[in-house]
C-alpha angles and dihedrals in degrees: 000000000000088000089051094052092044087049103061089042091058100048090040095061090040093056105094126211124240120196122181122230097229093195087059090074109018086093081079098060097051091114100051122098090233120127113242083263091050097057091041083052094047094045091048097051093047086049095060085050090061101038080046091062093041081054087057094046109049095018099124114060122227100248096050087046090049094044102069095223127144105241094214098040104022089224118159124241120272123285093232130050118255120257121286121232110213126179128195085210097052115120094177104097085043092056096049102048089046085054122123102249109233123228 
């Protein structure tokens, strides 16, 4: 439980925080027939969009990727390597090690 503890903290501590200047790009709603709100509002609506699909996109840390946990049971991987698939017809293998090699 100790390491569970230790671990939100951690990430915790490690998740930065991104504001958005919002006078940086009212400038691009000046046409607009928004009230000064409104386009702080605006601005910071499309700004959670965005944080949301950075959030996507870099969610999983490396470690935890690299670790093979799993993240709800803490379980370790499995002891054997998982079956190979192998086909007679496969060209693959051939291709790649006929390849160029690139400087």
């Amino acid at each position: 439980m100790e390491h569970d503890k230790t671990t939100k903290r951690f990430n915790g501590a490690a998740r930065p925080t991104v504001q958005v200047d919002v006078g940086l790009y009212q400038s691009y709603l000046d046409n607009t027939n928004m009230s000064q709100a409104q386009k702080e509002e605006f601005l910071q609506a499309m700004w959670s969009i965005i944080l949301g699909f950075v959030d996507l996109g870099w969610e999983v840390h490396p470690v935890q990727e690299a670790c093979g946990q799993n993240d709800e049971t803490n379980d370790p991987p499995p002891e054997s390597k998982p079956e190979r698939l192998y086909s007679e017809n496969s060209k693959i293998a051939e291709t790649f090690n006929n390849a160029p090699e690139v400087e």
